[in-house]
mmCIF file as gemmi writes it, N, C-alpha and C atoms, coordinates in Angstrom:
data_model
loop_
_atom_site.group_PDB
_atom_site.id
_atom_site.type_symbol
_atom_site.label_atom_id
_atom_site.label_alt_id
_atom_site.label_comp_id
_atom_site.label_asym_id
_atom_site.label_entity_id
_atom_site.label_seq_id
_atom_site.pdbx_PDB_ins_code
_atom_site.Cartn_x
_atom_site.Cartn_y
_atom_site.Cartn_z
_atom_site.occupancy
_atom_site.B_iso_or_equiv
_atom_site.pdbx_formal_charge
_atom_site.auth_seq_id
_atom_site.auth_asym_id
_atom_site.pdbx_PDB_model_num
ATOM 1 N N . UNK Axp A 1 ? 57.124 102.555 104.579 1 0 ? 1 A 1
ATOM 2 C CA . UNK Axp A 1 ? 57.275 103.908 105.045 1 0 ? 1 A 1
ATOM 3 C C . UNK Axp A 1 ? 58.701 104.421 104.934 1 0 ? 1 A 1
ATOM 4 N N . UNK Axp A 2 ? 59.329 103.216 104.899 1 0 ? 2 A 1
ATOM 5 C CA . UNK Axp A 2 ? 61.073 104.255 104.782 1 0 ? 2 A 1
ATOM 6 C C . UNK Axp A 2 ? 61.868 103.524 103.659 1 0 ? 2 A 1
ATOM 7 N N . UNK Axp A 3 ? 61.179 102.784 102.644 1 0 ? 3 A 1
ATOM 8 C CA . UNK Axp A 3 ? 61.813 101.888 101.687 1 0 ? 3 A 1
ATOM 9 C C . UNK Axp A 3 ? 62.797 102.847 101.155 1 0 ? 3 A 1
ATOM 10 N N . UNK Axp A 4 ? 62.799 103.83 100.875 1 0 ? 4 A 1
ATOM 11 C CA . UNK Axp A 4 ? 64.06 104.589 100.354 1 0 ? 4 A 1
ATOM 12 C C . UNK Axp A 4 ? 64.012 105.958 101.201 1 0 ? 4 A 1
ATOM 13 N N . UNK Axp A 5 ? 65.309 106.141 101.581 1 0 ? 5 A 1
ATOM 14 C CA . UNK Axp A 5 ? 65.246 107.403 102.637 1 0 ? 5 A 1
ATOM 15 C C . UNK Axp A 5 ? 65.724 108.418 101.348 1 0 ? 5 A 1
ATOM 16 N N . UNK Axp A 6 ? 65.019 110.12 101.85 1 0 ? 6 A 1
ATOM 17 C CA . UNK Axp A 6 ? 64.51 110.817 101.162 1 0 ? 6 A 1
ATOM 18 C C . UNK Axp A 6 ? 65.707 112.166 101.118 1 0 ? 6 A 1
ATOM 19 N N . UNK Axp A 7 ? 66.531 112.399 100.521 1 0 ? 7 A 1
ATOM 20 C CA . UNK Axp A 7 ? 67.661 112.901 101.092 1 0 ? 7 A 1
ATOM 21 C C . UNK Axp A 7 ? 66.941 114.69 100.897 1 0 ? 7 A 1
ATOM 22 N N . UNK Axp A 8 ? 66.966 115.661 101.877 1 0 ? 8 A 1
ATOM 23 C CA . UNK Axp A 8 ? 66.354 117.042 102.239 1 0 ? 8 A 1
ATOM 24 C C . UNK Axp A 8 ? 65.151 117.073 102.145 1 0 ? 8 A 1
ATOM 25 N N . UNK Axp A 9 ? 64.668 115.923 102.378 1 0 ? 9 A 1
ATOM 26 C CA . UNK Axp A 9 ? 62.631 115.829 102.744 1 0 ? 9 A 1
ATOM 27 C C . UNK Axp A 9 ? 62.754 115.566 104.221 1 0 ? 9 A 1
ATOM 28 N N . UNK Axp A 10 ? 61.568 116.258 104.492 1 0 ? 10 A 1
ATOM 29 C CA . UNK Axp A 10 ? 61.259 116.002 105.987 1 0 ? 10 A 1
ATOM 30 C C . UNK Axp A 10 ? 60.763 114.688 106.097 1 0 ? 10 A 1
ATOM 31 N N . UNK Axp A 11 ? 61.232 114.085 107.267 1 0 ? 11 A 1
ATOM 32 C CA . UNK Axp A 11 ? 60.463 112.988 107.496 1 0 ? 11 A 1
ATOM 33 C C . UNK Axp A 11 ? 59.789 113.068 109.176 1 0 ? 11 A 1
ATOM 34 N N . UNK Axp A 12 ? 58.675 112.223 109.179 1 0 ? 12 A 1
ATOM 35 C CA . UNK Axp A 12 ? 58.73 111.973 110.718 1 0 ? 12 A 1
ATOM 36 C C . UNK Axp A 12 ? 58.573 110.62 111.146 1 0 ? 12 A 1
ATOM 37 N N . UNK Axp A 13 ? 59.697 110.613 112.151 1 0 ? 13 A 1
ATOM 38 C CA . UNK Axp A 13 ? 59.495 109.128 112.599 1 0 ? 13 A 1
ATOM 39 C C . UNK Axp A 13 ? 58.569 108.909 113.149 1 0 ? 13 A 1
ATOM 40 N N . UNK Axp A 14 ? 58.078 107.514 112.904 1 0 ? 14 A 1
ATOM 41 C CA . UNK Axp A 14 ? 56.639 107.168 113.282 1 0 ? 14 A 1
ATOM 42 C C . UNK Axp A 14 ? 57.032 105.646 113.702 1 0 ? 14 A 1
ATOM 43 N N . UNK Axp A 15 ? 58.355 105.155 113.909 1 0 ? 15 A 1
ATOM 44 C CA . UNK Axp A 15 ? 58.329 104.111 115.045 1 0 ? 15 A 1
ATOM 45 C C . UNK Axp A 15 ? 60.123 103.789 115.481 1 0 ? 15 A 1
ATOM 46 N N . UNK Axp A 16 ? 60.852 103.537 116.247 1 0 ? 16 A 1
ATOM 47 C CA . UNK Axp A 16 ? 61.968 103.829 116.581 1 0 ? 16 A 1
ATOM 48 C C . UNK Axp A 16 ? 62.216 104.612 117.573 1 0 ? 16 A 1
ATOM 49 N N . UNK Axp A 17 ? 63.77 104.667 117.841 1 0 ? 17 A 1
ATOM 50 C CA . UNK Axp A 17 ? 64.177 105.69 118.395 1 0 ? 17 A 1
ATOM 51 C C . UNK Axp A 17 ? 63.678 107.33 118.273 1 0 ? 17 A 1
ATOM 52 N N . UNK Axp A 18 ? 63.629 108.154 119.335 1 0 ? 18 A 1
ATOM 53 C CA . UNK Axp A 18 ? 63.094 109.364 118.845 1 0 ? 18 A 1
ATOM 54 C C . UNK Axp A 18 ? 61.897 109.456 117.913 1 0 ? 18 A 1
ATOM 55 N N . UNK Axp A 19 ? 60.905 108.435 118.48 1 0 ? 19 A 1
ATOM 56 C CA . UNK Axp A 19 ? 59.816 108.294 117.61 1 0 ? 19 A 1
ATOM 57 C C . UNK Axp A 19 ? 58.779 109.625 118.095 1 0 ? 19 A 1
ATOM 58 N N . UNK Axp A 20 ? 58.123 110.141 117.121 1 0 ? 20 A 1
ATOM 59 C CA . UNK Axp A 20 ? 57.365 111.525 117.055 1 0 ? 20 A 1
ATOM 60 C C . UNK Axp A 20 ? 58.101 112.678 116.551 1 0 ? 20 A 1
ATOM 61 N N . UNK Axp A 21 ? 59.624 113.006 116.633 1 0 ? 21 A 1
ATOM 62 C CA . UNK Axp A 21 ? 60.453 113.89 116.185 1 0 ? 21 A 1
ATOM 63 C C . UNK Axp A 21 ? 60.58 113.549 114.672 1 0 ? 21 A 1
ATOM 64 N N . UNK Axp A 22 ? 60.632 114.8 113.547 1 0 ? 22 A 1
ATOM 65 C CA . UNK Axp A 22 ? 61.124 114.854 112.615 1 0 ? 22 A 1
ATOM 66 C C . UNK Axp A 22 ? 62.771 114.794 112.213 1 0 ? 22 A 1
ATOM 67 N N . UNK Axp A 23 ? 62.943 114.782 110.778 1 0 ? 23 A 1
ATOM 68 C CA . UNK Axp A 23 ? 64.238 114.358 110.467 1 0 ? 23 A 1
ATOM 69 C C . UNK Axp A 23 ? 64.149 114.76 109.07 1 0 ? 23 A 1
ATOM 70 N N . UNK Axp A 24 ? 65.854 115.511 108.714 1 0 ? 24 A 1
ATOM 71 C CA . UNK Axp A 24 ? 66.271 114.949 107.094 1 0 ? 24 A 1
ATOM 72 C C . UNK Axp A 24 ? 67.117 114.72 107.233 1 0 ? 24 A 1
ATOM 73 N N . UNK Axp A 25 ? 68.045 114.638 106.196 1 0 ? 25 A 1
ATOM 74 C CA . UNK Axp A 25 ? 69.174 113.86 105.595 1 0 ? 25 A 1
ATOM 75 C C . UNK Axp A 25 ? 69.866 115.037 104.974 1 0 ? 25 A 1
ATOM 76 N N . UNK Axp A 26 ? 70.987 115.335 104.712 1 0 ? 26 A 1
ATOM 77 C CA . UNK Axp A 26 ? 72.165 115.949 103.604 1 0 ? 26 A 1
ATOM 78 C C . UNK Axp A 26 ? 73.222 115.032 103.76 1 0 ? 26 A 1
ATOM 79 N N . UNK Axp A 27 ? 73.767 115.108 102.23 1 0 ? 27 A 1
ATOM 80 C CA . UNK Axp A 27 ? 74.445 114.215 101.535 1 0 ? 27 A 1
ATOM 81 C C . UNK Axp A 27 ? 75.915 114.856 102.241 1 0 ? 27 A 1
ATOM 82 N N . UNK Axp A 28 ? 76.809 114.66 102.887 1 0 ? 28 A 1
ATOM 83 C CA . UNK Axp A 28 ? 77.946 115.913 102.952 1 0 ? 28 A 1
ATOM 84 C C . UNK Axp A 28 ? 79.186 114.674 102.664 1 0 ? 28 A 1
ATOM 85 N N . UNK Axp A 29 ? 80.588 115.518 102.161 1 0 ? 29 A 1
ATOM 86 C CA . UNK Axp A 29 ? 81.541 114.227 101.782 1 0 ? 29 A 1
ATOM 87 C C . UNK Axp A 29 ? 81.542 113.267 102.613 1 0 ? 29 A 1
ATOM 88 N N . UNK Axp A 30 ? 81.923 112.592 102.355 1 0 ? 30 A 1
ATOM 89 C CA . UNK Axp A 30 ? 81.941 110.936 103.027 1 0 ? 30 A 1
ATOM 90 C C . UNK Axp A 30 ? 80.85 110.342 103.8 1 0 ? 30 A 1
ATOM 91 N N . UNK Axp A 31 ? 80.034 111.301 103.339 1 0 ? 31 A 1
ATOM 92 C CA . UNK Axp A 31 ? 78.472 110.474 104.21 1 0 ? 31 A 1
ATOM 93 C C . UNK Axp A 31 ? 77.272 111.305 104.284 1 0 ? 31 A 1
ATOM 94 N N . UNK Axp A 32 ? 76.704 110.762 105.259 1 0 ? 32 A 1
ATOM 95 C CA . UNK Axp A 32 ? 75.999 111.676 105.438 1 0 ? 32 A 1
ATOM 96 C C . UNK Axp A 32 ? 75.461 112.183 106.905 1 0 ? 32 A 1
ATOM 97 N N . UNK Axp A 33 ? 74.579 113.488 107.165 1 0 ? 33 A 1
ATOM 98 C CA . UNK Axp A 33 ? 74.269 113.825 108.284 1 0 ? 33 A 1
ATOM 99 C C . UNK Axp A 33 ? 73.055 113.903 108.55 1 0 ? 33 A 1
ATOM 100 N N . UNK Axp A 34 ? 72.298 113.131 109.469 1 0 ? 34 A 1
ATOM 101 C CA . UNK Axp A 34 ? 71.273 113.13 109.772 1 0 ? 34 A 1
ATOM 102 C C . UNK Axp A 34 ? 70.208 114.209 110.912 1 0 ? 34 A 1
ATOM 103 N N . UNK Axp A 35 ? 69.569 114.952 110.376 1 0 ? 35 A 1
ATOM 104 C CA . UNK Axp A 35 ? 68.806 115.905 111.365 1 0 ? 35 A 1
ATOM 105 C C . UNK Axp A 35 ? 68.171 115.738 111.72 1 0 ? 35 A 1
ATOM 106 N N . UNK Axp A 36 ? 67.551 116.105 113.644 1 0 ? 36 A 1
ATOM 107 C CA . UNK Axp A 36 ? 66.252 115.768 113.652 1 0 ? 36 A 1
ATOM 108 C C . UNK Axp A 36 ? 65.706 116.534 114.868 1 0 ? 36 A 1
ATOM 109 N N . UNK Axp A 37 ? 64.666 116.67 115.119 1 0 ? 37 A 1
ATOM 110 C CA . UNK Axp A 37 ? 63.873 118.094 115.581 1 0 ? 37 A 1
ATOM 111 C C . UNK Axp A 37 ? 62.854 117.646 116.462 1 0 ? 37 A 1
ATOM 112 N N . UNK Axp A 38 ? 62.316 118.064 117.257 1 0 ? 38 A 1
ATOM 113 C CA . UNK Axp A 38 ? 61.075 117.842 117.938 1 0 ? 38 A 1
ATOM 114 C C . UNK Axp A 38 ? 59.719 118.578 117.477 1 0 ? 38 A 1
ATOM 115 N N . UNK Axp A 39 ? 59.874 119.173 116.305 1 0 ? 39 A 1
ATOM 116 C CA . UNK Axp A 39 ? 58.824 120.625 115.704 1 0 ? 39 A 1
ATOM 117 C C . UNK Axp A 39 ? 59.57 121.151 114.647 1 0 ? 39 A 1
ATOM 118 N N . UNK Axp A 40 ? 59.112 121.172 113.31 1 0 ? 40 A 1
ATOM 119 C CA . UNK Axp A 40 ? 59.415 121.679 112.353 1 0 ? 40 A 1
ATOM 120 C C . UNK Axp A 40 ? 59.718 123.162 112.206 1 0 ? 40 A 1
ATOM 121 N N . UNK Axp A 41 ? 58.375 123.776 112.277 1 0 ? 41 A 1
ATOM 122 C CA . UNK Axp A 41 ? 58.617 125.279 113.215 1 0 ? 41 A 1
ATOM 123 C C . UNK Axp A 41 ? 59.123 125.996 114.03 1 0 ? 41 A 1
ATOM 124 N N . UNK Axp A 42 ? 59.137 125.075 115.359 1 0 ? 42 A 1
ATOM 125 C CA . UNK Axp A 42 ? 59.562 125.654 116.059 1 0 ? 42 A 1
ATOM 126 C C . UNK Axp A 42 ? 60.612 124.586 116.821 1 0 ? 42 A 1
ATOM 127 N N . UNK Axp A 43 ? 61.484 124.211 116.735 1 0 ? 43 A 1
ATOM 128 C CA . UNK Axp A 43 ? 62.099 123.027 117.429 1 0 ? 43 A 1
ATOM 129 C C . UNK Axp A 43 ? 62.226 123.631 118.322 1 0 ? 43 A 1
ATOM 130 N N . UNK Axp A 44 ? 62.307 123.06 119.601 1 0 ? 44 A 1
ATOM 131 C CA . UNK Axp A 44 ? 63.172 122.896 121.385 1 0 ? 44 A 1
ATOM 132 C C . UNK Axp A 44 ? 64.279 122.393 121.247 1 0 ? 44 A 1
ATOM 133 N N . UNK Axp A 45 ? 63.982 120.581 120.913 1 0 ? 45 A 1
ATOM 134 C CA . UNK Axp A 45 ? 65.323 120.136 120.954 1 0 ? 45 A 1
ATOM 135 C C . UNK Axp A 45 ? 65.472 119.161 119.544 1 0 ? 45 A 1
ATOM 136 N N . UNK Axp A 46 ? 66.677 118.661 119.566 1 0 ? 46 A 1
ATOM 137 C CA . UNK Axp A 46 ? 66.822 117.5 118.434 1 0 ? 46 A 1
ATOM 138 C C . UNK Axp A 46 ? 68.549 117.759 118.518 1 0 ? 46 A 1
ATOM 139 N N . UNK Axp A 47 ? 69.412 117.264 117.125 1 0 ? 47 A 1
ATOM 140 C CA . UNK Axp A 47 ? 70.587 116.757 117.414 1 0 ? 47 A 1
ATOM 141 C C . UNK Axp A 47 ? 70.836 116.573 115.714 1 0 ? 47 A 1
ATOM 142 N N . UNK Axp A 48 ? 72.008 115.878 115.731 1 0 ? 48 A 1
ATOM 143 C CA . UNK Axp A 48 ? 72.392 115.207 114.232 1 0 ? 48 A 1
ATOM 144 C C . UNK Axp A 48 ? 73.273 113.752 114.527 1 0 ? 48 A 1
ATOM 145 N N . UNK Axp A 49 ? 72.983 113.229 113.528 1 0 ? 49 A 1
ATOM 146 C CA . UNK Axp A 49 ? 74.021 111.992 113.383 1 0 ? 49 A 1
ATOM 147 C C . UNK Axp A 49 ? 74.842 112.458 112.353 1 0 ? 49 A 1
ATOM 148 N N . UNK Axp A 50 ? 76.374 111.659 112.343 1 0 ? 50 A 1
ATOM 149 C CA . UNK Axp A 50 ? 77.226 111.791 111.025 1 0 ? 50 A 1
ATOM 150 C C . UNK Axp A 50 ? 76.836 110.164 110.721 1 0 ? 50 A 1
ATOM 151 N N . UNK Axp A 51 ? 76.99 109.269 109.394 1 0 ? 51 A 1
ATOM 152 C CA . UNK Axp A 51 ? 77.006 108.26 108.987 1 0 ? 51 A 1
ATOM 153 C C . UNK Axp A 51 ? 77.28 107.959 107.715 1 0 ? 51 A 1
ATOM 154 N N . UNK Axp A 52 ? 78.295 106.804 107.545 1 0 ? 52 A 1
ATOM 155 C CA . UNK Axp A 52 ? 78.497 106.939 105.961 1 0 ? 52 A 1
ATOM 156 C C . UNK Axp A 52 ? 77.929 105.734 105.801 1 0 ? 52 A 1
ATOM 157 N N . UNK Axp A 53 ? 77.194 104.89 105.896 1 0 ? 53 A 1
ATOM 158 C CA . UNK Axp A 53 ? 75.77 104.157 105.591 1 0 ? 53 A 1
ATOM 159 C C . UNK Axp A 53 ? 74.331 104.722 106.35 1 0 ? 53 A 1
ATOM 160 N N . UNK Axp A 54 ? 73.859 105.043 105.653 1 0 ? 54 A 1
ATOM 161 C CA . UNK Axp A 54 ? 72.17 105.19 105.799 1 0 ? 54 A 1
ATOM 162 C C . UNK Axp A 54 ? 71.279 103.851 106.299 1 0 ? 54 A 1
ATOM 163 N N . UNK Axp A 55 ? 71.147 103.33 105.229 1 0 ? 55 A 1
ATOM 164 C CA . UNK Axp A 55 ? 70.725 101.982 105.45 1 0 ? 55 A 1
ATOM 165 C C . UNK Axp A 55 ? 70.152 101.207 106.406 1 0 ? 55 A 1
ATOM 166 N N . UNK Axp A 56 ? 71.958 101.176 107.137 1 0 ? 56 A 1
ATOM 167 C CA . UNK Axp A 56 ? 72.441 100.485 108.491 1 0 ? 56 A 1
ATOM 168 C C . UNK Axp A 56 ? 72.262 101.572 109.668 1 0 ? 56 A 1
ATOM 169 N N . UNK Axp A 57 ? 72.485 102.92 109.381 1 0 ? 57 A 1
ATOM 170 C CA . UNK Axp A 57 ? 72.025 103.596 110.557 1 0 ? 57 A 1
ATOM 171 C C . UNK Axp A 57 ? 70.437 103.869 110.583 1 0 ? 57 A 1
ATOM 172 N N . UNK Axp A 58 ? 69.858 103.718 109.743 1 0 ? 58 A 1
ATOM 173 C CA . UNK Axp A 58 ? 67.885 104.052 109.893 1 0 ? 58 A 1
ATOM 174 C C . UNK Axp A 58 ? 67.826 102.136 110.552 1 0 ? 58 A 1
ATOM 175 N N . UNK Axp A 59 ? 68.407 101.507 110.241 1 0 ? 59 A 1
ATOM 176 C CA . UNK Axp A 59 ? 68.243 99.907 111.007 1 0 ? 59 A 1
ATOM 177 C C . UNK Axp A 59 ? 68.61 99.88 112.029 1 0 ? 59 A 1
ATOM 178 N N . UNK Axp A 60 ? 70.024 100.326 113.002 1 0 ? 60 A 1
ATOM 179 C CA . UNK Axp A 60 ? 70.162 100.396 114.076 1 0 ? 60 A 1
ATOM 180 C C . UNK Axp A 60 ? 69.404 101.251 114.893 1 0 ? 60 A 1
ATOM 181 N N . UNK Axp A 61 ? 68.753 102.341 114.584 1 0 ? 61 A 1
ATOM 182 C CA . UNK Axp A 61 ? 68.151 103.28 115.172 1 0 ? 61 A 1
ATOM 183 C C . UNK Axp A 61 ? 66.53 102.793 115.355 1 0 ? 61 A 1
ATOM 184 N N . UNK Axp A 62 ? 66.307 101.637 114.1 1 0 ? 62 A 1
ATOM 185 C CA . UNK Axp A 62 ? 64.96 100.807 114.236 1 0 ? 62 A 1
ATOM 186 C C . UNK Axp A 62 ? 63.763 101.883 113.702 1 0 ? 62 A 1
ATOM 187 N N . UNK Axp A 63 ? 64.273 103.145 112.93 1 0 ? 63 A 1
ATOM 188 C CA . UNK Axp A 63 ? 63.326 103.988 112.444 1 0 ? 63 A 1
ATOM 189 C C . UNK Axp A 63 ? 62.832 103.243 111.107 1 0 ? 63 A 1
ATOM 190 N N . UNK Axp A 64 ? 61.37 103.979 111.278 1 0 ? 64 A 1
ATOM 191 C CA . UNK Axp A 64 ? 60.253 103.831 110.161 1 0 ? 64 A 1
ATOM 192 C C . UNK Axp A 64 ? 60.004 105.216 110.139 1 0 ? 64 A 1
ATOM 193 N N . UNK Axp A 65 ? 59.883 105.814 108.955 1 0 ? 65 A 1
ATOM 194 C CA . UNK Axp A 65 ? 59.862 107.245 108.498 1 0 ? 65 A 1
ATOM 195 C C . UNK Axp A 65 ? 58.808 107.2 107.531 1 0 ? 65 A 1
ATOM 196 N N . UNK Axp A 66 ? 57.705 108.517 107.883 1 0 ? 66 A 1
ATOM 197 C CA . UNK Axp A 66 ? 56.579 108.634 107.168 1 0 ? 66 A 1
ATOM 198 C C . UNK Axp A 66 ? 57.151 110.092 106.52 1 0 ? 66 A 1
ATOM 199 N N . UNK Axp A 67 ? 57.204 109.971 104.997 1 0 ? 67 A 1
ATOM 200 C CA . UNK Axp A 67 ? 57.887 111.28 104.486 1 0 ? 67 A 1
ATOM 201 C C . UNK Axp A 67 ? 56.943 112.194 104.233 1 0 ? 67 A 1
ATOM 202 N N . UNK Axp A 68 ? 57.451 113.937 104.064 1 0 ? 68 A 1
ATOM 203 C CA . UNK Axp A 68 ? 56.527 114.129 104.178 1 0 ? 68 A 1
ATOM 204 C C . UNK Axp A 68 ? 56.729 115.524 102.826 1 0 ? 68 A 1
ATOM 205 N N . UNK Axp A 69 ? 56.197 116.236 102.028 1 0 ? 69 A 1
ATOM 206 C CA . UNK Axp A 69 ? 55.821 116.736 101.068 1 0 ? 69 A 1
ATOM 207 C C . UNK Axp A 69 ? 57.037 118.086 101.531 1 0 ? 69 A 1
ATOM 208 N N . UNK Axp A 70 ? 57.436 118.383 102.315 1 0 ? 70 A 1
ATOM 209 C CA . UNK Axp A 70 ? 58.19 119.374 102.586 1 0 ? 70 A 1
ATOM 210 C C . UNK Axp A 70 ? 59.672 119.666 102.851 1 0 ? 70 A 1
ATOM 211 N N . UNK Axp A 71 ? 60.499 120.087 101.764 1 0 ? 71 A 1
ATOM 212 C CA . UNK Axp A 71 ? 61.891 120.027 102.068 1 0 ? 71 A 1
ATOM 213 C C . UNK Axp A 71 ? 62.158 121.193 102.825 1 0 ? 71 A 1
ATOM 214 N N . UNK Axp A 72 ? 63.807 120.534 103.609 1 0 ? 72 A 1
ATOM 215 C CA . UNK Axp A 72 ? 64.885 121.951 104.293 1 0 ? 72 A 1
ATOM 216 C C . UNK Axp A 72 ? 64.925 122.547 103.481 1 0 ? 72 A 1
ATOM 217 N N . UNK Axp A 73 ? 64.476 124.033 103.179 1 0 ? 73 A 1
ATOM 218 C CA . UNK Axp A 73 ? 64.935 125.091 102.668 1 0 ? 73 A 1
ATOM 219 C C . UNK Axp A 73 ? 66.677 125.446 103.128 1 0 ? 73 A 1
ATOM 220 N N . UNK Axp A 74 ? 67.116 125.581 104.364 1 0 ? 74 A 1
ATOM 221 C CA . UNK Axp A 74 ? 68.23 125.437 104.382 1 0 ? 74 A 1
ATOM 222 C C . UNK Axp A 74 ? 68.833 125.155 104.17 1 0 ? 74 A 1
ATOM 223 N N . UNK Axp A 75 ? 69.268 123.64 103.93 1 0 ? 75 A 1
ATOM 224 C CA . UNK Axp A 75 ? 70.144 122.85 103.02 1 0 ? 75 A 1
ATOM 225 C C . UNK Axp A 75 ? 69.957 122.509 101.59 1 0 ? 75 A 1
ATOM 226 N N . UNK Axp A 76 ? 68.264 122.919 101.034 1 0 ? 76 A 1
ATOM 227 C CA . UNK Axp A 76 ? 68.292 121.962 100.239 1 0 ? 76 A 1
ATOM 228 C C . UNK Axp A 76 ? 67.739 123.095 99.081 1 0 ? 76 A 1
ATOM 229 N N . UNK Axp A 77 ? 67.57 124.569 99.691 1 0 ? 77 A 1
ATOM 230 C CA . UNK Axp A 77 ? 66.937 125.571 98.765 1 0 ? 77 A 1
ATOM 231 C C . UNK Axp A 77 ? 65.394 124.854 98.785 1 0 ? 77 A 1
ATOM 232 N N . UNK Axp A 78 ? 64.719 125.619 98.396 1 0 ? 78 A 1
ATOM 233 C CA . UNK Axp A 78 ? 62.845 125.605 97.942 1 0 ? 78 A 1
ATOM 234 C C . UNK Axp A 78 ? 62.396 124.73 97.156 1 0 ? 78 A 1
ATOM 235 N N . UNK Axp A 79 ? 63.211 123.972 96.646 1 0 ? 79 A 1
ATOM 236 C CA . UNK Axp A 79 ? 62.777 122.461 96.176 1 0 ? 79 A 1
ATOM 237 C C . UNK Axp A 79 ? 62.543 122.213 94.917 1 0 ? 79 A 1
ATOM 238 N N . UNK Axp A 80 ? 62.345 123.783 94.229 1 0 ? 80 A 1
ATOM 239 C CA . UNK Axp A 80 ? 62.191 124.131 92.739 1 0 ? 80 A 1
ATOM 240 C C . UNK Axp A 80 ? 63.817 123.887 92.112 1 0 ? 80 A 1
ATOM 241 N N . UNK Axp A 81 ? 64.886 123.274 92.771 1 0 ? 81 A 1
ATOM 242 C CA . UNK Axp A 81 ? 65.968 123.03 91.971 1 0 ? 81 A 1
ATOM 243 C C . UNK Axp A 81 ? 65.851 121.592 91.153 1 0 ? 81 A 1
ATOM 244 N N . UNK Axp A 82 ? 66.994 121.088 89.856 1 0 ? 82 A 1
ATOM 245 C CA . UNK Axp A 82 ? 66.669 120.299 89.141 1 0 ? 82 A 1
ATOM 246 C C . UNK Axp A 82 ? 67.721 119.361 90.15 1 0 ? 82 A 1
ATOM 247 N N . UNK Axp A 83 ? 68.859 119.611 91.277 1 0 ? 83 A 1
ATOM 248 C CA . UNK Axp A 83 ? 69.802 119.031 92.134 1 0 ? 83 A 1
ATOM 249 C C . UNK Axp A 83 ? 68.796 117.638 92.665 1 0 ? 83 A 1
ATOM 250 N N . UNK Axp A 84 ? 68.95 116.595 93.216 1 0 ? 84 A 1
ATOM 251 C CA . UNK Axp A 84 ? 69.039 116 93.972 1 0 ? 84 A 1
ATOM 252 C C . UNK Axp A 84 ? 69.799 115.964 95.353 1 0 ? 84 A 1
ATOM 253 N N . UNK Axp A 85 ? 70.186 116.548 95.255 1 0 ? 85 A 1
ATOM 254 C CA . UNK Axp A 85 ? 70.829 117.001 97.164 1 0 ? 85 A 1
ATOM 255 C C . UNK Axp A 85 ? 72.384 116.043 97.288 1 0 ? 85 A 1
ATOM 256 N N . UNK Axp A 86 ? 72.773 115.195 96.826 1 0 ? 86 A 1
ATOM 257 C CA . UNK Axp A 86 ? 73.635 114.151 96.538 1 0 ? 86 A 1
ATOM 258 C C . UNK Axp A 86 ? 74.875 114.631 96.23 1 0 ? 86 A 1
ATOM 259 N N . UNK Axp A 87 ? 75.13 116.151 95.954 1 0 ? 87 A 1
ATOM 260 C CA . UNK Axp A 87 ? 76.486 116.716 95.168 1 0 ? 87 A 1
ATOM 261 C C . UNK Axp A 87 ? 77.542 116.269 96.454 1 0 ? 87 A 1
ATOM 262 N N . UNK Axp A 88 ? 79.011 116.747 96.11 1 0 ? 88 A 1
ATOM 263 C CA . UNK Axp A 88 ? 79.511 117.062 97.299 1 0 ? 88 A 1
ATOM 264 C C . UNK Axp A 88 ? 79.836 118.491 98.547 1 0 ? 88 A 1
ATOM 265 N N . UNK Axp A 89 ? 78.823 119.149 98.074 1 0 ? 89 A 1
ATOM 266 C CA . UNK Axp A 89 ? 78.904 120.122 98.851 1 0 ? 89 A 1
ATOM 267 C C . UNK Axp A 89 ? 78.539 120.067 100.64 1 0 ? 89 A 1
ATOM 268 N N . UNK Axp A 90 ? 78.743 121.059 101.067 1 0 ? 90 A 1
ATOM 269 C CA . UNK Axp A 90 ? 78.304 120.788 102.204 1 0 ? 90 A 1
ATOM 270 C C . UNK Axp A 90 ? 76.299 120.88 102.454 1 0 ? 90 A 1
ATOM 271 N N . UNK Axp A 91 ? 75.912 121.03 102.026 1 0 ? 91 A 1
ATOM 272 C CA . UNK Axp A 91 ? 74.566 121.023 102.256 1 0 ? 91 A 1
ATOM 273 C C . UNK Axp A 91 ? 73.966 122.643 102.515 1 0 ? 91 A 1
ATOM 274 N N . UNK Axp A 92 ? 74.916 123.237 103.136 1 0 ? 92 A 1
ATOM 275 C CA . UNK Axp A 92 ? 74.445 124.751 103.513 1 0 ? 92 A 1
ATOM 276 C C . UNK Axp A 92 ? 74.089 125.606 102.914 1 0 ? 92 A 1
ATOM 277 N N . UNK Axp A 93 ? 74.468 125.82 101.487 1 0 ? 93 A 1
ATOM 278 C CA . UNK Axp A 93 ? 74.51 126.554 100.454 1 0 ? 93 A 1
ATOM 279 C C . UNK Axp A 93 ? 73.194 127.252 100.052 1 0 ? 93 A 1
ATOM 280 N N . UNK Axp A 94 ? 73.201 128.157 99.712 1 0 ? 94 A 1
ATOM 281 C CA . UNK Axp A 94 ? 71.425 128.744 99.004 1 0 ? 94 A 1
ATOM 282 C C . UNK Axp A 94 ? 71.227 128.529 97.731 1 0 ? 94 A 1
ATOM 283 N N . UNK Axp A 95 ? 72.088 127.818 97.043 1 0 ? 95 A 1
ATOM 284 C CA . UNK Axp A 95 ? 71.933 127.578 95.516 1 0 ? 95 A 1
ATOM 285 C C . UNK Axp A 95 ? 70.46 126.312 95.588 1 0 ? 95 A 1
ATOM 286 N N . UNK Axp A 96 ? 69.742 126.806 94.094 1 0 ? 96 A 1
ATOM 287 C CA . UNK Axp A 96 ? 68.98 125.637 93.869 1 0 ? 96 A 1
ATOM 288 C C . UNK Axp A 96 ? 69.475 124.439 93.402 1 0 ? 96 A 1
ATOM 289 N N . UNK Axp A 97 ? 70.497 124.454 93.028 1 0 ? 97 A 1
ATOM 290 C CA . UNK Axp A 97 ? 70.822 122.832 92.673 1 0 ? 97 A 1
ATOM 291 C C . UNK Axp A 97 ? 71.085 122.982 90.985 1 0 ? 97 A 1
């Protein structure tokens, strides 16, 4: 379920910390930032991590992530870009990639 984390795909954790809340990823310099939500639609609450290993932070956190067919439009534009999300920008941008 989380063999490779999905950088501006939604995920939802489905065992771990903050298990039931969704999550993505943007690539930003020196690492990356992790998002995550209680409701895709409509969030209440959620937060971010900064981390410059992935890896080791989806292991300390003990998440298993079921991904899911739908990217951040916010960070990541409508998904029709040829980008991988990986540049060094900040993630915010409206460009497709």
């Amino acid at each position: 379920m989380t063999p490779d984390i999905e950088l501006g795909r939604f995920g939802r954790i489905v065992a771990g910390e903050d298990e039931g809340y969704f999550l993505h990823v943007a690539a930003v310099e020196g690492g990356f930032i992790v998002y995550f939500v209680d409701d895709i639609a409509e969030p209440s609450a959620g937060g971010d991590h900064w981390t410059p290993d992935l890896p080791a932070f989806f292991a300390l956190q003990g998440w298993r992530v079921e991904w899911l067919d739908q990217r951040c439009e916010a960070c990541c534009g409508t998904g029709t870009g040829t980008g991988t999300g990986t540049g060094t920008g900040t993630g915010t941008g409206t460009g497709t990639g």
